[in-house]
DODOZA-806266 format. One record per residue: x, y, z of N, C-alpha, C in turn; residue number from 0; residue in one letter. Coordinates in nm, 2 decimals, decimal comma, padded with zeros to 4 digits. Atoms other than C-alpha are relative to their C-alpha. Layout:
N
n.east n.north n.up ca.east ca.north ca.up c.east c.north c.up pos code
X Y Z X Y Z X Y Z NUM A
...
This chain:
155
n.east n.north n.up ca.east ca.north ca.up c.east c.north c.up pos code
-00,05 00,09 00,10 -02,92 -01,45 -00,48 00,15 -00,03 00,03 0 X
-00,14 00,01 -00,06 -02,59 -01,64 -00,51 00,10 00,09 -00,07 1 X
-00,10 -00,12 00,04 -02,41 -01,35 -00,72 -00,03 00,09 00,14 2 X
-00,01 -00,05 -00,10 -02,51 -01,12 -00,44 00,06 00,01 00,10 3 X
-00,02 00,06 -00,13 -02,43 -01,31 -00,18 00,18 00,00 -00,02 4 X
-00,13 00,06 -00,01 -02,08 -01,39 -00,33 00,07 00,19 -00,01 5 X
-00,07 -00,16 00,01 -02,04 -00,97 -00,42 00,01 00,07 00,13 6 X
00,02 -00,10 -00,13 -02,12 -00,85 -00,06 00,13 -00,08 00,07 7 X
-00,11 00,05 -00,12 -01,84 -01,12 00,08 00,11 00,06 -00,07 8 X
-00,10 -00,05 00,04 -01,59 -01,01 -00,15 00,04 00,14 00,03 9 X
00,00 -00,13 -00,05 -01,69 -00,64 -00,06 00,07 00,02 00,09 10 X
-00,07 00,01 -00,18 -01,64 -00,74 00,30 00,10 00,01 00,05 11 X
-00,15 -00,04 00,00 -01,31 -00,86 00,28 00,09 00,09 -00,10 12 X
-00,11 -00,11 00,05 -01,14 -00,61 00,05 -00,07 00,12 00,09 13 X
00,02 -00,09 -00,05 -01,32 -00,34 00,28 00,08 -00,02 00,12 14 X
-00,11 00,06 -00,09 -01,14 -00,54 00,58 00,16 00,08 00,01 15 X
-00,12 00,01 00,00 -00,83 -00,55 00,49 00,03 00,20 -00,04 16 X
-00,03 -00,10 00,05 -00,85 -00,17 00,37 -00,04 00,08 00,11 17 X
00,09 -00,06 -00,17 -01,05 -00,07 00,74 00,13 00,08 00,06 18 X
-00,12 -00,10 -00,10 -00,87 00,20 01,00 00,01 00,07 -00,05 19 X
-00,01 -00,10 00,00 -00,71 00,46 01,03 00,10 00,03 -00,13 20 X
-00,15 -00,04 00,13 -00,53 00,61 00,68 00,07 00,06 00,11 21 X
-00,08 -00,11 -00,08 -00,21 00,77 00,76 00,05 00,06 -00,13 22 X
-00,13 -00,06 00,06 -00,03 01,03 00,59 00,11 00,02 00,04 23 X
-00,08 -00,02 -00,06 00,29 01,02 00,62 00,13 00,03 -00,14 24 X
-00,10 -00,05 00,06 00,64 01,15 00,45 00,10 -00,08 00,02 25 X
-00,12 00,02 -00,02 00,95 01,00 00,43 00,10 00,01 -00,11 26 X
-00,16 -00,03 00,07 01,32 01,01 00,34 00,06 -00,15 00,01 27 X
-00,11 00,09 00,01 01,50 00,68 00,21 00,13 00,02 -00,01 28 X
-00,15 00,02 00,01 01,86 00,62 00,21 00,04 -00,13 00,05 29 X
-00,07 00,11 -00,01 02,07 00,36 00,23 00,06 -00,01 00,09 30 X
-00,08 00,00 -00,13 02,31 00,38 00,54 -00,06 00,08 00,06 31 X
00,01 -00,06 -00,13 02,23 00,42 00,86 00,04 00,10 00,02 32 X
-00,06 -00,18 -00,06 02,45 00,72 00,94 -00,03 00,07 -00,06 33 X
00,05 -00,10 00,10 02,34 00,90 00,64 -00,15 00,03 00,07 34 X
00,18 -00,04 -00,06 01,94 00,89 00,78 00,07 00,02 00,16 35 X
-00,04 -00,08 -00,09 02,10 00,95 01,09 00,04 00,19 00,04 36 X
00,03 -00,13 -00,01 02,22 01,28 01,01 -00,06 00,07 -00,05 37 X
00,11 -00,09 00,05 01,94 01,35 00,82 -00,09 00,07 00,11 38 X
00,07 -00,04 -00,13 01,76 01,36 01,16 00,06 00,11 00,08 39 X
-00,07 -00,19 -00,05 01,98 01,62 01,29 00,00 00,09 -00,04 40 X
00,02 -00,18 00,07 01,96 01,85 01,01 -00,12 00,00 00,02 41 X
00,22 00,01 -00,02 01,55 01,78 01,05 00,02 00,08 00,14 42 X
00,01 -00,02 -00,13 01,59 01,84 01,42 00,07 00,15 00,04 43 X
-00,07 -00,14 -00,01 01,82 02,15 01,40 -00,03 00,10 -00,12 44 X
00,08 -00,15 00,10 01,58 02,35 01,16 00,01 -00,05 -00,17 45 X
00,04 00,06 00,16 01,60 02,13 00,82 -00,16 -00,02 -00,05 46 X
00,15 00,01 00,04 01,33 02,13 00,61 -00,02 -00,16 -00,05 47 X
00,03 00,16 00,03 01,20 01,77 00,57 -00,02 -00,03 -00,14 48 X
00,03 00,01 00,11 01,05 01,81 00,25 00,10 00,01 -00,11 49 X
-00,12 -00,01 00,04 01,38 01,96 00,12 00,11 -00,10 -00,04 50 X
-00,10 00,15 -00,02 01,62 01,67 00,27 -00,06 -00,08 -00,13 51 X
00,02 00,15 00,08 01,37 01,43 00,09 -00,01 00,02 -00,17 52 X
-00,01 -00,03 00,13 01,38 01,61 -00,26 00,14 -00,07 -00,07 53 X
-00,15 00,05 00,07 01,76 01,57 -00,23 00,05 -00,15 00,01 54 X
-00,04 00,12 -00,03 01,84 01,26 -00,07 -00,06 -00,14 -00,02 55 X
00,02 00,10 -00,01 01,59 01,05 -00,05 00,01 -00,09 -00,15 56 X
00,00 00,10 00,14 01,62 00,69 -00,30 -00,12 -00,02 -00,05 57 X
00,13 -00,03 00,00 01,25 00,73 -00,29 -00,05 00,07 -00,14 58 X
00,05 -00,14 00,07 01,20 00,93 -00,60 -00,12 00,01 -00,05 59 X
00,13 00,00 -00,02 00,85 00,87 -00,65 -00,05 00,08 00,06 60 X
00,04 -00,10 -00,09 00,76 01,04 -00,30 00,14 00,13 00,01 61 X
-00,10 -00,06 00,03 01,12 01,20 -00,34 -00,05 00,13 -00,02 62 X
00,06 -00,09 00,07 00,99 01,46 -00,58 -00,09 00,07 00,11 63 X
00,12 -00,03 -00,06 00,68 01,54 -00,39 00,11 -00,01 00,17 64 X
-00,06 00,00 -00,16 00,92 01,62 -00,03 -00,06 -00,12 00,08 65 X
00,01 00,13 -00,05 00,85 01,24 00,05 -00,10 -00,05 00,03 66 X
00,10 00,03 -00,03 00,52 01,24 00,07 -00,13 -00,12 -00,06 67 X
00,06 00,15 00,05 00,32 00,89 00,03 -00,13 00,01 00,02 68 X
00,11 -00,04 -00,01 -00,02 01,05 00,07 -00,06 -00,09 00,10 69 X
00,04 00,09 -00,13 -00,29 00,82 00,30 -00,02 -00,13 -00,08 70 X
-00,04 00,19 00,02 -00,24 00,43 00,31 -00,04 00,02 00,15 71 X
00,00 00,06 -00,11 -00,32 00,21 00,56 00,14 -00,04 00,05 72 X
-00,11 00,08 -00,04 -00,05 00,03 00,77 00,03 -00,12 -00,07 73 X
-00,01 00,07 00,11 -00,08 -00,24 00,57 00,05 -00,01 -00,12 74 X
-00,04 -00,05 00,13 -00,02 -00,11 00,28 00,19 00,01 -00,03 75 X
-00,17 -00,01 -00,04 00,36 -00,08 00,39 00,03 -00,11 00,03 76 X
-00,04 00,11 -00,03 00,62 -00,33 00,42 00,01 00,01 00,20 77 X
00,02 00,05 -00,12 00,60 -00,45 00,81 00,07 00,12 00,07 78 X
-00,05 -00,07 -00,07 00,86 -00,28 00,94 -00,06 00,18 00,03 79 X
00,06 -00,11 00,00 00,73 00,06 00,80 -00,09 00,04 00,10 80 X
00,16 -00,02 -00,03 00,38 00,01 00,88 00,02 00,00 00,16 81 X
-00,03 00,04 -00,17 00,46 -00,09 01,27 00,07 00,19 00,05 82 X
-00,08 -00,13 -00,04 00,72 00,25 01,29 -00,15 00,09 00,00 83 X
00,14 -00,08 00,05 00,41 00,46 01,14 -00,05 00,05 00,06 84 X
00,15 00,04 -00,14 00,13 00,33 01,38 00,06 00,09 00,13 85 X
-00,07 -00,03 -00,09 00,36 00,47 01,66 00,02 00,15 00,05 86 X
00,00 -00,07 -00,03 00,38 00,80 01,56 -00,13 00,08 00,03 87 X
00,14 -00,10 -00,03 00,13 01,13 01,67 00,06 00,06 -00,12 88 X
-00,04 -00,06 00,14 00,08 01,37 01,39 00,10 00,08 00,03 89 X
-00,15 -00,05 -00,04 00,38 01,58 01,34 00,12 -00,04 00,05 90 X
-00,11 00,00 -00,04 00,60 01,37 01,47 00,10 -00,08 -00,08 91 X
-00,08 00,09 00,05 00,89 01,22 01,32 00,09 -00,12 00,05 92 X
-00,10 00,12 -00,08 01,09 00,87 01,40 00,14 00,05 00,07 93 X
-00,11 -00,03 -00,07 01,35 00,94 01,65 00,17 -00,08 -00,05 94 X
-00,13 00,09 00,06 01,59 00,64 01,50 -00,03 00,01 -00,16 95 X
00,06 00,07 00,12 01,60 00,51 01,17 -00,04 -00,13 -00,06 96 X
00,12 00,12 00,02 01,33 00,28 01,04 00,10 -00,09 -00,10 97 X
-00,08 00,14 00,16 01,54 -00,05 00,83 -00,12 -00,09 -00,03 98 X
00,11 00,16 00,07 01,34 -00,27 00,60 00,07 -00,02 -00,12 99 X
-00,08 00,06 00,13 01,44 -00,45 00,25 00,03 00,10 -00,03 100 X
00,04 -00,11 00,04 01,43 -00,09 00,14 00,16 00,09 -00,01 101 X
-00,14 -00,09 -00,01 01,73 00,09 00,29 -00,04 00,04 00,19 102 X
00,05 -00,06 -00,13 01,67 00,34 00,61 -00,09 00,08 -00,01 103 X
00,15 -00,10 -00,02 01,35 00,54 00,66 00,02 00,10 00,09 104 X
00,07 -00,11 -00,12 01,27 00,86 00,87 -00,15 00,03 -00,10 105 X
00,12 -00,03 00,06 00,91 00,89 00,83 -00,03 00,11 00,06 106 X
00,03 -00,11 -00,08 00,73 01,16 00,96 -00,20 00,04 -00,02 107 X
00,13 -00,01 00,03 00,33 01,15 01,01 -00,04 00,16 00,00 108 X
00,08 -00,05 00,05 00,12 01,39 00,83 -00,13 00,02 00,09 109 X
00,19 -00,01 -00,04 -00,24 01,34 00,92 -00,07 -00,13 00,00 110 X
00,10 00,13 00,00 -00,48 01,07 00,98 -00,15 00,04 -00,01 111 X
00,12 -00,03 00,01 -00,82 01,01 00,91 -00,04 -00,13 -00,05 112 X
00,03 00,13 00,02 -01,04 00,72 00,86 00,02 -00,06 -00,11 113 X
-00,01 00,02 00,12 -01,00 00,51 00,58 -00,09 -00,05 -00,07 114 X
00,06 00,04 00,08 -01,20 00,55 00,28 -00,03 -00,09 -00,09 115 X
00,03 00,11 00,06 -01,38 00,29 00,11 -00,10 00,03 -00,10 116 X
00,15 -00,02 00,06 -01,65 00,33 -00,17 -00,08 -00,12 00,04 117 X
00,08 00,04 -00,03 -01,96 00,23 -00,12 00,00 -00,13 -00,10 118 X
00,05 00,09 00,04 -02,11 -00,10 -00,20 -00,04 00,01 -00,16 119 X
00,07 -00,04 00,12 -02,32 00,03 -00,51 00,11 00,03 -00,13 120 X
-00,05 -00,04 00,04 -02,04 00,19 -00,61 00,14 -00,09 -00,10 121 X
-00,09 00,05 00,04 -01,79 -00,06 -00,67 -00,06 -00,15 -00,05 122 X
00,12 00,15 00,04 -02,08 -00,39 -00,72 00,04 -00,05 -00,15 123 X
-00,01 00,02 00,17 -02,02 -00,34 -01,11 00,10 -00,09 -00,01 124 X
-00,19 00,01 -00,01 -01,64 -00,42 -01,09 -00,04 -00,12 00,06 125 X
-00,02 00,13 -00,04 -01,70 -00,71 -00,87 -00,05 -00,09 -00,09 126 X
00,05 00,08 00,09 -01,96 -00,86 -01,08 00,08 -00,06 -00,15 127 X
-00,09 00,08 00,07 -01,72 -00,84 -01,36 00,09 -00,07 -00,01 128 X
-00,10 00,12 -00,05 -01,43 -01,00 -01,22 -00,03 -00,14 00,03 129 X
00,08 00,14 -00,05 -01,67 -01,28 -01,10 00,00 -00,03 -00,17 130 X
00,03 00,07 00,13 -01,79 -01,32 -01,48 00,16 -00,03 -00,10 131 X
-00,14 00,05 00,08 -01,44 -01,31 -01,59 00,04 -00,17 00,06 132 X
-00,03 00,12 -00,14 -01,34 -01,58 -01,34 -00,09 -00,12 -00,06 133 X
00,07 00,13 00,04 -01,61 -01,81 -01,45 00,03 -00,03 -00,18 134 X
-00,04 00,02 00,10 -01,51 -01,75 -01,82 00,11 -00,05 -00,02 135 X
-00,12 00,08 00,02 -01,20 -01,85 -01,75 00,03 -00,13 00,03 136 X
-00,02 00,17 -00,06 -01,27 -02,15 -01,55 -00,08 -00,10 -00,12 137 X
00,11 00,07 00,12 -01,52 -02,25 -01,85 00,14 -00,04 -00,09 138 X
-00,13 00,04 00,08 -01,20 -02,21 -02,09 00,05 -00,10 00,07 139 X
-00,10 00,12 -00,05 -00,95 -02,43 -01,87 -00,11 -00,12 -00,02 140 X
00,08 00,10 -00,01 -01,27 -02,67 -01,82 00,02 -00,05 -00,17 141 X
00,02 00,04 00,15 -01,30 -02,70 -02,22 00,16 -00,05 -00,04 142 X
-00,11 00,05 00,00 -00,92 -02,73 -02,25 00,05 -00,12 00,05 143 X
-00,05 00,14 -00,06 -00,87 -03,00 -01,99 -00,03 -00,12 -00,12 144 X
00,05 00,13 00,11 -01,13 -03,25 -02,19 -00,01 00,00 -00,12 145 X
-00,07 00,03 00,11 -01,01 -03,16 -02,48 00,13 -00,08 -00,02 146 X
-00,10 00,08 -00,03 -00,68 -03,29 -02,39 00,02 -00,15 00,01 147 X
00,05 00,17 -00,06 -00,82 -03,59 -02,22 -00,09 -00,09 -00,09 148 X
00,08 00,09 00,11 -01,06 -03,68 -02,48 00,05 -00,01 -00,14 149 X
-00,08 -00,05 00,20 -00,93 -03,58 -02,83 00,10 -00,01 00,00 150 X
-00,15 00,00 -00,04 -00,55 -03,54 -02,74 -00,02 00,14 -00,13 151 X
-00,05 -00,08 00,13 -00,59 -03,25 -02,98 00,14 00,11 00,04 152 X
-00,12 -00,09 00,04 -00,27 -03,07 -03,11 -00,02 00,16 00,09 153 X
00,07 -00,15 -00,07 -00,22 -02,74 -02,88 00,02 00,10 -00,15 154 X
């Protein structure tokens, strides 16, 4: 059928765009360069990462939680991130510091693992509603236009 057909493409691409490898990864924001600079040296000369990122990082979101952004795709990050990320092996952390709109980054990968998607079945409902919203809405605007155009009625 054409619901079907239109639920399995929409599956497709949001399963796309959400495909690969998660990553876990941690990091510590800050604002200047030299400040995530020497964060890397206390990291490198026996700092605790999770520590640094409680105190310093502007992050306080992942902040709290010693920087940890649980698993995302690459995507899911603004460019710059995502690109630094990809690059590392687990355990390792960025040698420089990562700049984006953000501030400075040291990230430091976690773990990887594929990235999970629910199943088809699982998420079918949800699509179908969004679809029936979508057409309710285009029904509204449709009844609105020619009302406009035919009646001039008062909004």
């Amino acid at each position: 059928s054409k619901l079907f057909e239109y639920v399995y493409q929409r599956y497709d691409k949001v399963k796309a765009q959400n495909a690969g490898t998660a990553r876990r990864a941690r990091h510590i924001l800050v604002e200047k360069e030299d400040e995530a600079k020497k964060l890397i040296a206390d990291i490198k000369a026996g700092g605790k990462f999770e520590d640094l990122a409680k105190k310093h990082s502007k992050d306080t979101g992942s902040g709290e939680n010693g920087g940890d952004l649980d698993f995302a795709t690459a995507g899911t990050y603004v460019p710059e991130f995502g690109q630094a990320m990809v690059k590392l092996k687990k355990g390792e952390m960025t040698a420089e510091p990562v700049k984006s709109q953000f501030g400075f980054h040291i990230i430091r990968l976690e773990d990887t693992r594929e990235a999970q998607f629910p199943p088809l079945a699982e998420v079918k409902a949800q699509i179908q509603q969004n679809l029936a919203q979508q057409k309710l809405t285009k029904y509204r605007e449709d009844v609105r236009t020619k009302a406009k155009t035919d009646y001039k009625f008062a909004q």
